[in-house]
C-alpha positions as CSV (number, residue, x, y, z in Angstrom):
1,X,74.8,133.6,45.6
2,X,74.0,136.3,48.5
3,X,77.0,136.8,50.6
4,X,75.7,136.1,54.4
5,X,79.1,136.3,57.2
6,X,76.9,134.8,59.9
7,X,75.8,131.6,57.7
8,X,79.5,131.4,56.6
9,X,80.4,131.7,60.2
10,X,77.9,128.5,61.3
11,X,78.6,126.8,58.4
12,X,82.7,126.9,59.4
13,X,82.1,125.9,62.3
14,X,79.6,123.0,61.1
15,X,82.3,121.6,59.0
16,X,85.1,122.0,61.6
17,X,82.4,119.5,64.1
18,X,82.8,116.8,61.2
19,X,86.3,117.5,59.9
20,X,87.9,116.9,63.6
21,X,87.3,113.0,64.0
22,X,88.0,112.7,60.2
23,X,91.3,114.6,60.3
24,X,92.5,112.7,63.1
25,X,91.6,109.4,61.7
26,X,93.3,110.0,58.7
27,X,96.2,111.7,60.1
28,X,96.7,108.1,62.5
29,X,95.6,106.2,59.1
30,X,98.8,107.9,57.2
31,X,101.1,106.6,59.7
32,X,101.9,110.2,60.9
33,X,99.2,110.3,63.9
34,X,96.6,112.3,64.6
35,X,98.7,115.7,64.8
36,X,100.0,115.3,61.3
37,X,96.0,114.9,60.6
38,X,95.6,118.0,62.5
39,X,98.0,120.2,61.2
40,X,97.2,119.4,57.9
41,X,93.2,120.0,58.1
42,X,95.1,123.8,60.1
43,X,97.9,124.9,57.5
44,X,96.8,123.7,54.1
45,X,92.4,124.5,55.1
46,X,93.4,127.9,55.4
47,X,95.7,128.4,52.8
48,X,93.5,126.5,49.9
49,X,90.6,128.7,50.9
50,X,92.7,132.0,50.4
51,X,94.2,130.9,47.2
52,X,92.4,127.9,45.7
53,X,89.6,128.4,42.7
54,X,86.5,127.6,44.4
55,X,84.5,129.5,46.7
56,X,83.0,126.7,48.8
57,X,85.9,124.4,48.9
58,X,87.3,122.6,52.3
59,X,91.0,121.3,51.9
60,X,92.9,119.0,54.4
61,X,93.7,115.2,54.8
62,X,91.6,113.0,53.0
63,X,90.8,109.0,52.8
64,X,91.9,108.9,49.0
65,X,95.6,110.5,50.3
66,X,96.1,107.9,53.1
67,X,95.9,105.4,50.7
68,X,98.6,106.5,48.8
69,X,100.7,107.6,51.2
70,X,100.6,104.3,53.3
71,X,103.1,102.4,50.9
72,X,105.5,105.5,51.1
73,X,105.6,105.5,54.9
74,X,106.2,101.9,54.7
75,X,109.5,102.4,52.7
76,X,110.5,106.1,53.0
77,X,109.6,107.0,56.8
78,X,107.8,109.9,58.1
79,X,110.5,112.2,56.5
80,X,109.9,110.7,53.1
81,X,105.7,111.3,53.0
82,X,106.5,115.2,54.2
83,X,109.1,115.6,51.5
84,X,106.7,114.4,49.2
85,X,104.3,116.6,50.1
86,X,106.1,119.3,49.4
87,X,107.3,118.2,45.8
88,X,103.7,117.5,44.7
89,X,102.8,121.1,45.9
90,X,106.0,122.5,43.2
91,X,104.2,120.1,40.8
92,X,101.0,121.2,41.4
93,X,102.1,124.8,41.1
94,X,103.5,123.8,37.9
95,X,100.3,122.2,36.2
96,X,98.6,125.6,37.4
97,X,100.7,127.8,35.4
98,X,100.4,125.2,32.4
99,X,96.8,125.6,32.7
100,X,96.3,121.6,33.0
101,X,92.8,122.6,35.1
102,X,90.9,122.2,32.0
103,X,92.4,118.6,31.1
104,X,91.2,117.2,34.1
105,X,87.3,116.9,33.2
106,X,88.1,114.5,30.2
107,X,88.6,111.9,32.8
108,X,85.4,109.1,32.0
109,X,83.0,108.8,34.9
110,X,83.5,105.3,35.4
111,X,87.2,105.7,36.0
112,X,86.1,108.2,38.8
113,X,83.0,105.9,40.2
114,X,85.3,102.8,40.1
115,X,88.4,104.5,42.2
116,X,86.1,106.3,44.5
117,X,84.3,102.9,44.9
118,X,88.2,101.3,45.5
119,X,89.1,104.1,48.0
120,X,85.7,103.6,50.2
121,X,86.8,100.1,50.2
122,X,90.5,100.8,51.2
123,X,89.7,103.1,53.3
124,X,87.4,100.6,55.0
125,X,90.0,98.0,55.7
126,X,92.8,100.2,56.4
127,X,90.6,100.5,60.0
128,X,90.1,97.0,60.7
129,X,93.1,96.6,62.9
130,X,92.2,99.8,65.0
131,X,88.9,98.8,64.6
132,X,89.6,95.0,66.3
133,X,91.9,96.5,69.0
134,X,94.7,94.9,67.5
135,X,98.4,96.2,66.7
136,X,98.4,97.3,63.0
137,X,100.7,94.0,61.3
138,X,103.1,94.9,59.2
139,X,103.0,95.5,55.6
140,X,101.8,97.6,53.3
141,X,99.3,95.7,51.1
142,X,95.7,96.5,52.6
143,X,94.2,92.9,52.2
144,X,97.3,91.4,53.8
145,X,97.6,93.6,56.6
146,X,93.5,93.2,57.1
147,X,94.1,89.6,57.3
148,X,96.8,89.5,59.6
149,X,94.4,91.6,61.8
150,X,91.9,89.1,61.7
151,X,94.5,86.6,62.6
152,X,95.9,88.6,65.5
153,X,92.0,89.2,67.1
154,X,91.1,85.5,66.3
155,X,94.0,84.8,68.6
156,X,93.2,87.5,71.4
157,X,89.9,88.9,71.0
158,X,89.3,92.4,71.9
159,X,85.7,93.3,72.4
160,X,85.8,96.7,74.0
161,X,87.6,98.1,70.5
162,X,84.7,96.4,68.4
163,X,81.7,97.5,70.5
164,X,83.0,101.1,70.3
165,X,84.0,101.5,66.4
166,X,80.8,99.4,65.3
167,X,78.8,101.8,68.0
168,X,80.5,104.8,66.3
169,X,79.8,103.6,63.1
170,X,76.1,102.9,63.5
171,X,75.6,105.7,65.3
172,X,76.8,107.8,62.4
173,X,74.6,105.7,59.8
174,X,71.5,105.3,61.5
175,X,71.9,109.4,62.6
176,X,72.5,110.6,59.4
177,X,69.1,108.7,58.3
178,X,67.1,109.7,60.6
179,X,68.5,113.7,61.6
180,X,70.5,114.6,58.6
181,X,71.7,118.2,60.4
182,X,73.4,117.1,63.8
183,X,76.8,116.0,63.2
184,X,76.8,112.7,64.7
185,X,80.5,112.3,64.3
186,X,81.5,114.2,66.8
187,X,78.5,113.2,69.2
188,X,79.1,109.7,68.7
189,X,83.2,110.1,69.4
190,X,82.5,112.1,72.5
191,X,79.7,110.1,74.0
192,X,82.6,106.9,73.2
193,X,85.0,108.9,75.0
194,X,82.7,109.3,77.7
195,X,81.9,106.2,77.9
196,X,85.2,104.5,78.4
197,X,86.3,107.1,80.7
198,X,83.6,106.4,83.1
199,X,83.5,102.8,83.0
200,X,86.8,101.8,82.9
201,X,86.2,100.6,79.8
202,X,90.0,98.3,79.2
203,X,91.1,97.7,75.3
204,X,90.0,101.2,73.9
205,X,93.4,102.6,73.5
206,X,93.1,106.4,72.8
207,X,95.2,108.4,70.8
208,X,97.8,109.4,72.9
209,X,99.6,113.0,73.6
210,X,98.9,115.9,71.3
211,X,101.2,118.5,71.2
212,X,99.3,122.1,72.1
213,X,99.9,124.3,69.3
214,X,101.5,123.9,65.9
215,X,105.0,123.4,65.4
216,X,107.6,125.5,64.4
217,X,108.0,125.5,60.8
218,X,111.4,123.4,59.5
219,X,112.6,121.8,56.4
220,X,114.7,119.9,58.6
221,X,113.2,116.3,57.1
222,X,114.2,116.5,53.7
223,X,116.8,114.6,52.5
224,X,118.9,115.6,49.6
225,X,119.8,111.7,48.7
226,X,116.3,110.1,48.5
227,X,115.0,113.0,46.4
228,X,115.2,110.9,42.9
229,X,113.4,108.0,44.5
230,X,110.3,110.2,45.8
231,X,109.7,111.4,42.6
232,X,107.4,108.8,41.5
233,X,105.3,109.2,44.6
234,X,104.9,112.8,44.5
235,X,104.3,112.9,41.2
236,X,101.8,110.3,42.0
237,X,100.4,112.5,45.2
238,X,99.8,115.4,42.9
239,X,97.9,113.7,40.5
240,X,95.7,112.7,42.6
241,X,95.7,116.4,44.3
242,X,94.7,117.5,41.6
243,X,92.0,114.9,40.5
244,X,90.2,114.9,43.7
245,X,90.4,118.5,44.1
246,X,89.1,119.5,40.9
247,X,86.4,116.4,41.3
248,X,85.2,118.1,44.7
249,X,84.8,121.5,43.0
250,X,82.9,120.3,40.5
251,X,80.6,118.5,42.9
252,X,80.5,121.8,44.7
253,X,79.4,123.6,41.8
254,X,76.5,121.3,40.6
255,X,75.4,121.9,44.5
256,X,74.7,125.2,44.0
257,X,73.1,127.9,41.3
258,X,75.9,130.5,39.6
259,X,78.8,129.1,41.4
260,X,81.7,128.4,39.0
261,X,85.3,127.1,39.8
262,X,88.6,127.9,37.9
263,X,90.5,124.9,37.9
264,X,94.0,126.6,37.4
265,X,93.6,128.7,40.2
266,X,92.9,125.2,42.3
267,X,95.8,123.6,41.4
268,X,97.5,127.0,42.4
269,X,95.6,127.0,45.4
270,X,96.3,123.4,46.5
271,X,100.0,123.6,45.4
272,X,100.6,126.2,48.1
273,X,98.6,124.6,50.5
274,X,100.7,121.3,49.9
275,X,104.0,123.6,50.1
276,X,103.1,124.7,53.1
277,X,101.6,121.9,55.1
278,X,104.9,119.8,55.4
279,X,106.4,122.7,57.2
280,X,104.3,121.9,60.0
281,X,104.2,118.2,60.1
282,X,101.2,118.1,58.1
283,X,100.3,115.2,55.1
284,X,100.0,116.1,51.7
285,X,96.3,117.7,51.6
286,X,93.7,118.0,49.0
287,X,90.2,119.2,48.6
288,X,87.4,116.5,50.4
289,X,84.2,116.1,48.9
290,X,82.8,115.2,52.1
291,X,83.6,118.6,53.9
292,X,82.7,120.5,50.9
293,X,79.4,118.8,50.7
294,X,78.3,119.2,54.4
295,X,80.2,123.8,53.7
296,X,77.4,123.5,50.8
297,X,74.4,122.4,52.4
298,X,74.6,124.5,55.7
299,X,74.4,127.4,54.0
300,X,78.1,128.5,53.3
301,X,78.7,131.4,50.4
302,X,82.2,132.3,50.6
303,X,85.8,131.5,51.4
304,X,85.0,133.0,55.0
305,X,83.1,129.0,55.9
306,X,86.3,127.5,54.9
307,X,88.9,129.9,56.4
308,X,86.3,129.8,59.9
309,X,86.7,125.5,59.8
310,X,90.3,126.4,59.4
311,X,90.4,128.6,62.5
312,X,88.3,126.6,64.7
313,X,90.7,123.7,64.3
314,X,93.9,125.5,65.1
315,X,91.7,126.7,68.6
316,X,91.2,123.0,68.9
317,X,94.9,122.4,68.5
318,X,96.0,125.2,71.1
319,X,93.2,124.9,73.9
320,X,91.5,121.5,73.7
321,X,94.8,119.0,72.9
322,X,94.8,116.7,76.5
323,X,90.8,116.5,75.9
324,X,91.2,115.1,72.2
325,X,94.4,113.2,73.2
326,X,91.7,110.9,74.8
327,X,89.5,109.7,72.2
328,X,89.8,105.8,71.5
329,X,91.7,105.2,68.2
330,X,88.6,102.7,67.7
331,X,86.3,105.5,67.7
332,X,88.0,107.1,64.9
333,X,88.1,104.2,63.3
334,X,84.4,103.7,63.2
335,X,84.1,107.2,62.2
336,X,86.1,106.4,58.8
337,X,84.2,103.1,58.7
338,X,81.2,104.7,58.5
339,X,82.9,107.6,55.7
340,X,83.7,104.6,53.8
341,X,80.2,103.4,53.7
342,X,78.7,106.7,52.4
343,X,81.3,107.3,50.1
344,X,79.5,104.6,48.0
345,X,77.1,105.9,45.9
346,X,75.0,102.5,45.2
347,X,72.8,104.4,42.7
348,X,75.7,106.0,40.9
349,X,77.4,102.8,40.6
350,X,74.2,100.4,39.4
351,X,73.5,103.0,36.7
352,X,77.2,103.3,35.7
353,X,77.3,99.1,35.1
354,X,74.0,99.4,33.4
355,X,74.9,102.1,30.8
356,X,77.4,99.9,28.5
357,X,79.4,96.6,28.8
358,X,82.2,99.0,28.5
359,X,81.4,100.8,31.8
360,X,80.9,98.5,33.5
361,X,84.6,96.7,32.7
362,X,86.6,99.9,33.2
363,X,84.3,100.6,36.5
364,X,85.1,97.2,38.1
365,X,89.1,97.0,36.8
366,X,89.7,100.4,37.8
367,X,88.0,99.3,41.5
368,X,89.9,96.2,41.8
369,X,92.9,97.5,40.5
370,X,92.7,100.3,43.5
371,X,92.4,97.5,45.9
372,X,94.8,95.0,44.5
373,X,97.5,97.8,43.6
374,X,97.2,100.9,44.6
375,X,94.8,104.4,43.7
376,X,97.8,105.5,40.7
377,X,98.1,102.2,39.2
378,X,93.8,102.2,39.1
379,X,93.7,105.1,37.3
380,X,96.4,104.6,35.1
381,X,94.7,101.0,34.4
382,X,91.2,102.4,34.4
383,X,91.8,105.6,31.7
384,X,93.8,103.1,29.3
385,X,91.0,100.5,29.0
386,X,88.4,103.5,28.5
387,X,90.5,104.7,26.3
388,X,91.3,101.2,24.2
389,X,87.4,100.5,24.2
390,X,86.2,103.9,23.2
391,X,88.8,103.8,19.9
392,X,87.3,100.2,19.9
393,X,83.9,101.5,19.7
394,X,84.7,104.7,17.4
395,X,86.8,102.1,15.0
396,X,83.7,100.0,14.8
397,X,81.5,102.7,13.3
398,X,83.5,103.0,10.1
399,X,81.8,101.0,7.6
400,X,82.6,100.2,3.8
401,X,79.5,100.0,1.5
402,X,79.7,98.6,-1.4
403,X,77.2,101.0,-3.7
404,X,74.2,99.9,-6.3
405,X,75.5,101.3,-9.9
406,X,72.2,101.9,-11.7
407,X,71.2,105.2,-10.2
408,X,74.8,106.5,-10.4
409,X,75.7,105.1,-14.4
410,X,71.9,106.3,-15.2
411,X,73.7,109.7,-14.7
412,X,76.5,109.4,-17.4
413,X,77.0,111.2,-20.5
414,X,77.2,109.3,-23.2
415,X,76.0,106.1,-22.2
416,X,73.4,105.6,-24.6
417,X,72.9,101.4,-24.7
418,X,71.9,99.1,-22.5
419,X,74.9,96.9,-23.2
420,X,77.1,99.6,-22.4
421,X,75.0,100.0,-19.1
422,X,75.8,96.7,-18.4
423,X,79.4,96.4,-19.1
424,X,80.0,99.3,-16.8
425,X,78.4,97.4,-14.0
426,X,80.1,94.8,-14.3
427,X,83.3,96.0,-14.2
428,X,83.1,99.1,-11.9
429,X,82.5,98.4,-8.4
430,X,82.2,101.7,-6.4
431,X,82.4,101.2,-2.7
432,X,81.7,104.7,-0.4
433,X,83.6,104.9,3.0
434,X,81.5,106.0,6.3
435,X,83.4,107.3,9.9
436,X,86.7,107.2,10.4
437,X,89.7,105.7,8.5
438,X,92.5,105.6,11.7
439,X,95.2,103.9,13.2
440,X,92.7,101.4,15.1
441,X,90.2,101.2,12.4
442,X,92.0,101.3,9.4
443,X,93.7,97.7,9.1
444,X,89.9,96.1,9.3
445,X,89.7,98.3,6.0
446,X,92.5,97.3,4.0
447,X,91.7,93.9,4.3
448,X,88.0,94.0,3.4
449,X,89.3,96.3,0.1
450,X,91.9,93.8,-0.6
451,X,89.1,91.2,-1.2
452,X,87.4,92.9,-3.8
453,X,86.1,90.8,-6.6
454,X,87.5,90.2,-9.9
455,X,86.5,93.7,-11.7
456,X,88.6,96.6,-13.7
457,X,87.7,99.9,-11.9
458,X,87.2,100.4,-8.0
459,X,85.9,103.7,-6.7
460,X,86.5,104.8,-3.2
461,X,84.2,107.6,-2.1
462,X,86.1,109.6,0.8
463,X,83.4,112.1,1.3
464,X,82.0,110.9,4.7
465,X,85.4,110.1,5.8
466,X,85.7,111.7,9.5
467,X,89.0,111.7,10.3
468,X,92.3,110.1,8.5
469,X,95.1,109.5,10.2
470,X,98.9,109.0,9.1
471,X,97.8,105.3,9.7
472,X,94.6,105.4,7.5
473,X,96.2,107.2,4.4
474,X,98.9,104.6,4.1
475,X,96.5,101.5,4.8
476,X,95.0,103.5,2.1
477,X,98.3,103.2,-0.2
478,X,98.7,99.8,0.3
479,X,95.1,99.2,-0.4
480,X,95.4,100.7,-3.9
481,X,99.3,99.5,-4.6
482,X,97.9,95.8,-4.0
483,X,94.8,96.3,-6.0
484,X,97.3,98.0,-9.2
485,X,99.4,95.0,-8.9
486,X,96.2,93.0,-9.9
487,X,95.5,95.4,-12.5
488,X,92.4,97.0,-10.9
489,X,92.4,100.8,-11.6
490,X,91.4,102.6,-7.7
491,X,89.6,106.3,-8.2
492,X,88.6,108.4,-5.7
493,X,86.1,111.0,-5.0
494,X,85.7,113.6,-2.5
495,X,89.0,113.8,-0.6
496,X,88.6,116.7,1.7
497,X,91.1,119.7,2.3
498,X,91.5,118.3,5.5
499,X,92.7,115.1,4.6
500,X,95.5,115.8,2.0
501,X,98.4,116.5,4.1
502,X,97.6,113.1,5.8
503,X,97.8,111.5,2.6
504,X,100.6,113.4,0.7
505,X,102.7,112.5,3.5
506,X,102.8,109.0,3.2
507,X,102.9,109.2,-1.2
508,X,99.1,108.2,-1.3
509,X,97.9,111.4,-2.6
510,X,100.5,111.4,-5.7
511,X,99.4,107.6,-6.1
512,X,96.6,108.6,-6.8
513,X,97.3,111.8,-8.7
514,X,100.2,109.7,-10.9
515,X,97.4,109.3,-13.5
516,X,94.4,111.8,-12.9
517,X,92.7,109.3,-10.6
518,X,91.2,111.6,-8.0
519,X,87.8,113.4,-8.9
520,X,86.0,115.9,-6.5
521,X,82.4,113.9,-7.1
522,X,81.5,110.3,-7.7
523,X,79.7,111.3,-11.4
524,X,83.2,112.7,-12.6
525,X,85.0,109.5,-11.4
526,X,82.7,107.5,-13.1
527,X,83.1,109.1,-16.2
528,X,86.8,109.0,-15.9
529,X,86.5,105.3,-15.0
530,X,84.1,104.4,-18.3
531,X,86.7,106.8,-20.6
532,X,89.5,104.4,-18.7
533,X,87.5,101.4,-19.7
534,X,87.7,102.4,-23.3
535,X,90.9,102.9,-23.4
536,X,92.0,99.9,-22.2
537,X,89.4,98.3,-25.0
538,X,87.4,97.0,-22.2
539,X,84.6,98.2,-23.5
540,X,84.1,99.0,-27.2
541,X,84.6,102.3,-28.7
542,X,81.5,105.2,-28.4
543,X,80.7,105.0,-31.7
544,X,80.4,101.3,-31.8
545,X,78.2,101.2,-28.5
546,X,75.9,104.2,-29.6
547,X,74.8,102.5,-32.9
């Protein structure tokens, strides 16, 4: 892409226009207030664009983050969400240098559809109270707190807070339609500031004071003592870090032509960043899709559009504070209503249920799970059911056929009668395995073998076996130990390299070897199964067949 500094210059300063109402909404959303949203989009938007992995990135608060963060302000305080902050940027910094990047693209789509679907919606609610003109009730459980809000504006209605966030919203829905350029966001919030400036507008409570200017960077908020129980949050925190992060470079590179992230350098990027941010008051931060979407399609080509968003902010912070301090928290809240509503990708989600049964389950657990419980939980949930119904849907492709013997005995030396023919096929069964023989598919196996009928010889062609597991090769022993105790010889065919040290560690391989009983090809085992059969006197001696 051609480096232009004058389109990354607009395009900055584009995405700074509509990364001001969000960062203040979801700094108030955290529970930290609008500065903390501020600081954030400052401190770590500058310091992902230097060191993070993607050209185009923008980095600072994000919907997906408030919703985790939420339950830890609840129980830890303002002291406890910084904190973590800073321990997901140390684990974040860690996955970078273990080059965990790559990892994070084997995460199924409809894990991703169903928790982005679960965020809009949280996201959504999380508003309602601002959006009413209510207190926020207590509580950390979205749909409980939402309800409570309804409760509270049911009681004493507040009209002025709904006319301005459903006039924000709408205005930022029906804009977008109509002139996908201008940055209705910010017109909208202004022209509701206006508004209830002018007319006296009562029940629009705006933000409140701002401080001018960053402050002084302090570690003065972490405490020693709760460090073992913010473990699981952070942890938590960076996993979604990361996940979103690398999700929104991704989507940044299939916006352009020849752009390429390196997802270790992200992480690294976005673990400084989240280092850094709780310094200055800031939330834990992560790349947005949103911001990075609106960098791409203006025009942007380097770091310099993210870095100039950065910059424009921070001259926000410092010159324009007792202006900003007056924008109606409903206003913001219509401008994050209206992000929940185009984070929904209707299209993306309909084909998604379409595609396979399976889809469409882990889709809708993984969204219900994220509104229930919380975003960790969902993805947790969401990436084990994908991962049970995939090995459901690989274990169902391995198949047992049981083989026709004419074409194969045809082929046998010796066999000179029909008689002979014939008591071959009737005591040799030869059954050929297809897909895999594993942990999830291989007890389905044992118990169809174990129910083979009453005959002398079985063979087991392995040559189309995919993969064996530890599992598989001792279903396989116990398959051929129950069949020996009913005096039914088990040969084999085909075993591949691959597959031995699978079997020899369980004792299937010298099973099987204890009496020459494993033939590269499925001629030579039938051979060695008819010379078995003579043996034994099931069938007559050569000579007496042959005459």
């Amino acid at each position: 892409m051609k480096r232009s500094p004058r389109r990354d210059l607009l395009a900055g300063l584009t995405v700074a226009i509509v990364a001001l109402p969000l960062a203040l909404g979801f700094g108030v959303s955290s529970g930290l207030g609008a500065e903390a949203g501020l600081a954030t989009a400052v401190v770590a938007g500058a310091l992902a664009a230097l060191f993070g992995g993607s050209n185009l990135q923008v980095s600072g608060p994000t919907g997906a983050m408030t919703v985790v963060l939420m339950p830890i302000v609840a129980e830890h305080g303002p002291g406890g969400v910084l904190t973590v902050g800073l321990m997901a940027g140390v684990i974040l910094l860690a996955l970078a240098l273990l080059r965990a990047g790559q990892y994070m693209r084997y995460i199924p789509a409809p894990v991703v559809e169903g928790f982005t679907f679960g965020i809009a919606c949280v996201i959504g609610l999380q508003q309602i109270p601002n959006a009413l003109g209510v207190q926020k009730p207590e509580g950390d459980r979205v749909l409980a707190v939402t309800w409570r809000a309804f409760q509270e504006f049911a009681a004493h209605p507040n009209w002025t807070a709904v006319g301005v966030a459903g006039g924000v919203a709408a205005a930022m829905l029906v804009g977008a339609r109509l002139r996908p350029a201008v940055p209705f966001s910010i017109v909208a919030v202004v022209a509701a500031t206006v508004a209830v400036a002018v007319f006296g507008l009562e029940g629009a409570a705006p933000i409140g004071d701002l401080p001018s200017g960053l402050p002084a960077p302090s570690l003065g908020f972490v405490d020693l003592s709760a460090l073992n129980a913010l473990v699981a949050p952070a942890i938590a925190v960076a996993a979604l870090a990361a996940l979103e992060s690398l999700l929104s470079a991704t989507v940044a590179d299939g916006m352009t032509v020849g752009e390429r992230h390196d997802p270790d350098r992200e992480l690294f990027g976005q673990g400084i960043a989240n280092l850094a941010a709780p310094l200055f008051g800031g939330v834990p931060a992560t790349a947005a899709i949103a911001r990075t979407a609106v960098n791409v399609r203006t025009g942007a080509s380097s770091r310099l559009a993210a870095l100039t968003h950065a910059a424009v902010l921070a001259v926000i912070v410092f010159a324009a504070a007792p202006l900003v301090s007056r924008i109606p928290l409903a206003a913001l809240a219509g401008v994050l209503l209206a992000t929940a509503v185009r984070m929904v990708e209707v299209g993306s989600l309909r084909a998604m249920a379409k595609a396979t049964r399976s889809d469409a389950v882990v889709l809708v657990l993984t969204a219900v799970a994220t509104v229930a419980l919380d975003l960790v939980y969902a993805v947790i949930i969401g990436l084990v059911v994908a991962g049970a119904l995939a090995l459901r849907a690989v274990a169902l492709q391995a198949r047992m056929h049981q083989e026709d013997m004419a074409p194969h005995l045809s082929g046998v030396p010796g066999a000179h009668s029909a008689e002979e023919h014939e008591l071959l096929a009737e005591h040799i069964v030869a059954y050929r395995i297809d897909g895999p023989l594993f942990f999830a598919a291989a007890h389905r196996f044992l118990l169809e073998l174990s129910e083979v009928a009453e005959v002398r010889v079985v063979i087991l062609r392995m040559s189309r076996v995919t993969t064996l597991d530890a599992t598989g090769a001792l279903v396989l022993k116990d398959a051929v130990e129950k069949l020996n105790r009913r005096g039914i010889a088990v040969l084999t065919s085909g075993i591949r390299p691959g597959q031995r040290q699978a079997l020899d560690s369980v004792g299937a391989l010298a099973l099987l070897r204890h009496e020459g009983r494993e033939y590269a090809t499925t001629p030579e085992a039938i051979a060695g199964a008819r010379a078995l059969l003579h043996r034994t006197g099931v069938l007559p001696p050569p000579a007496a067949t042959a005459r």
